[in-house]
C-alpha positions as CSV (number, residue, x, y, z in Angstrom):
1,X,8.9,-17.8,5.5
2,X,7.4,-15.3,8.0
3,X,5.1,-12.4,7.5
4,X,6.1,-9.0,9.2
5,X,3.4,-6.4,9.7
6,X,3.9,-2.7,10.7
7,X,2.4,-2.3,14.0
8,X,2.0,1.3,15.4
9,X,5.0,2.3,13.5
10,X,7.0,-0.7,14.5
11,X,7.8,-3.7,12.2
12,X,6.8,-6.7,13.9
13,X,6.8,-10.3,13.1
14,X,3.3,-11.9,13.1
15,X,3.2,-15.6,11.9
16,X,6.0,-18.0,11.0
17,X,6.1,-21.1,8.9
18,X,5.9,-24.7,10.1
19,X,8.8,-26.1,10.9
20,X,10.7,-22.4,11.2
21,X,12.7,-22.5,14.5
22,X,12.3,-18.8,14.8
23,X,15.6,-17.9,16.5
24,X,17.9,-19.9,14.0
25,X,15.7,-19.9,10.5
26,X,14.8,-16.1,10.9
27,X,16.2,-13.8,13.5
28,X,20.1,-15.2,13.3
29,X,19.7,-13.9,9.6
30,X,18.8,-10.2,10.4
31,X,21.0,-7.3,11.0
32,X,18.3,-5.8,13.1
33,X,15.7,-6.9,15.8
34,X,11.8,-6.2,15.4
35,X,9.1,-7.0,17.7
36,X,7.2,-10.3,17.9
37,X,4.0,-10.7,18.2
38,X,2.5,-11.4,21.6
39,X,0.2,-14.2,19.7
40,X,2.8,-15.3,17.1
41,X,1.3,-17.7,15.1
42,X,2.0,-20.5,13.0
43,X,1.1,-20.6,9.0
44,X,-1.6,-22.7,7.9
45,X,0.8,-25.7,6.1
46,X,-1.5,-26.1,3.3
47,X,0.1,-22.9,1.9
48,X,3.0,-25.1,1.5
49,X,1.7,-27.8,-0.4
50,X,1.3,-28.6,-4.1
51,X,-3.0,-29.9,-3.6
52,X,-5.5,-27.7,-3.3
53,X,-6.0,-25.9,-0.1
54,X,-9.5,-26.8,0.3
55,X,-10.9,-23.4,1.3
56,X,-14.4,-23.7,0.1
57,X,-14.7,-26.8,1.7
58,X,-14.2,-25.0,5.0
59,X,-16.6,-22.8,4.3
60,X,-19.9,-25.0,4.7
């Protein structure tokens, strides 16, 4: 549950899920290090759910 993104060449870990501890639920289970993000940020948790997100609703 984290989303990587390739920045200027380098593969580099951008957001995490909520509740991720991001040493023990993502970077003890790789055989290699990347970059984190500066401005790592945190999923939005409604991704996670069953209901419906609510996006439109944001929108106005």
């Amino acid at each position: 549950r984290a989303v990587f993104e390739l920045i200027d060449g380098e593969l580099t870990l951008t957001e995490i899920a909520p509740g991720v501890e991001l040493e023990k639920d993502i970077l003890a289970h790789m055989d290699f290090r990347v970059a984190i993000a500066e401005d790592l940020k945190e999923m939005d948790a409604r991704i996670f759910r069953d209901e419906i997100m609510g996006l439109l609703a944001e929108k106005e």
